[in-house]
C-alpha positions, 0 to 999 in steps of 0.5 A: 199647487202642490202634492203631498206623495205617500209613500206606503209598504209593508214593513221592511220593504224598504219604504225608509230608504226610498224616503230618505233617497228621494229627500236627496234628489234635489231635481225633485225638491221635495219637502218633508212631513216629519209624523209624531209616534209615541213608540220608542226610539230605535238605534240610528234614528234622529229626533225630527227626522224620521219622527218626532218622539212624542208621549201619550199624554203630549198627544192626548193634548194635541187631539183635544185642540184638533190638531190632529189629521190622522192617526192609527194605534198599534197593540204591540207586546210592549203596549200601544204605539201610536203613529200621527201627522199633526197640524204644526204648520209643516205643510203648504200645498200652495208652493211645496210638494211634500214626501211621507210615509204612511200606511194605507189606514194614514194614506187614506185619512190624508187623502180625505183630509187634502183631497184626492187630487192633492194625495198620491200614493207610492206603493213600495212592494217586496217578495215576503221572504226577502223582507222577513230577511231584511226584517231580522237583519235589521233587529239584530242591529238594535240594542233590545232586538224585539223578535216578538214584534217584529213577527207581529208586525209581518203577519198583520202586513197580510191582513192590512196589504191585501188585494183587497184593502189596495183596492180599497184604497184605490192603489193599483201602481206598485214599485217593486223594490228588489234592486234599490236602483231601479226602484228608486229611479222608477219612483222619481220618474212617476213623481216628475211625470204626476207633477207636469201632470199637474201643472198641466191641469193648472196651465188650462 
């Protein structure tokens, strides 16, 4: 049977990347969950690829047939962003290993939904001021900047990555993404080295 690897970070921390690059190991053959949010989309983003853009009301629709495994709301200073994995029939833990990005609230919902055993998290960590760094350099490329937002979205990073809030989640392995190489490389490893794990238990 197969995994469902979480990826989870702070924002900016370069979790987008990390995801888009492991999609591009073939040796790692990782599938892809694509998460619904009703946020706008930003400037180099693809419907289908990093989310699908859906509205409130598409997904008020969806939670009333429950098909809905997670979900988590933000209040921004443009309104409320939802973010959500959806029942469409992406996953198949029985010959697929899948690839997502998530939080720690969307990482533990997960979790419980699958089973411990079928959900490992990937902590992508990176010193704050180089992501507050990345953070404004990627702001200034979209068309409508939202500064505001972006602030926003580092502080609650404090209160929501604590120490205490890991520990919580049960996550204490964390991959240090300053040089994007090696970040990468030490992910793929831990994936392989989960998987033969796994198939070990399996072969008993």
């Amino acid at each position: 049977m197969g995994s469902i690897f979480c990826i989870v970070g702070k924002s900016s921390s370069g979790k987008d990347t990390i995801y888009k690059l492991l999609m591009q190991n073939t040796s790692l053959q990782m599938k892809r969950i694509v998460p619904y949010t009703t946020r706008p989309i930003r400037v180099g983003e693809q419907e289908g690829v990093e989310y699908y853009f859906t509205t409130v009301e598409a997904m008020e629709h969806l939670q009333k047939q429950h098909k809905i495994i997670e979900c988590r709301s933000y209040d921004t200073v443009y309104g409320s962003w939802y973010y959500f994995m959806a029942k469409d029939n992406q996953i198949d833990l029985e010959k697929n290993d899948y690839l997502v990005i998530g939080t720690l609230e969307s990482y533990t919902k997960i979790r419980d939904y699958f089973g411990r055993d079928r959900v490992v998290p990937i902590y992508i960590d990176l010193e704050d001021g180089e992501r507050l760094t990345r953070a404004l350099e990627r702001e200034k490329r979209q068309s409508q900047p939202m500064y505001e937002e972006m602030c926003r979205r580092f502080i609650a990073d404090a209160r929501d990555f604590s120490q205490e809030n890991l520990e919580r989640a049960g996550i204490t392995i964390k991959f240090d993404n300053y040089d994007l190489k090696s970040c990468l490389d030490e992910v793929a490893a831990y994936i392989i080295a989960v998987r033969d794990r796994n198939q070990g238990k399996e072969g008993i």
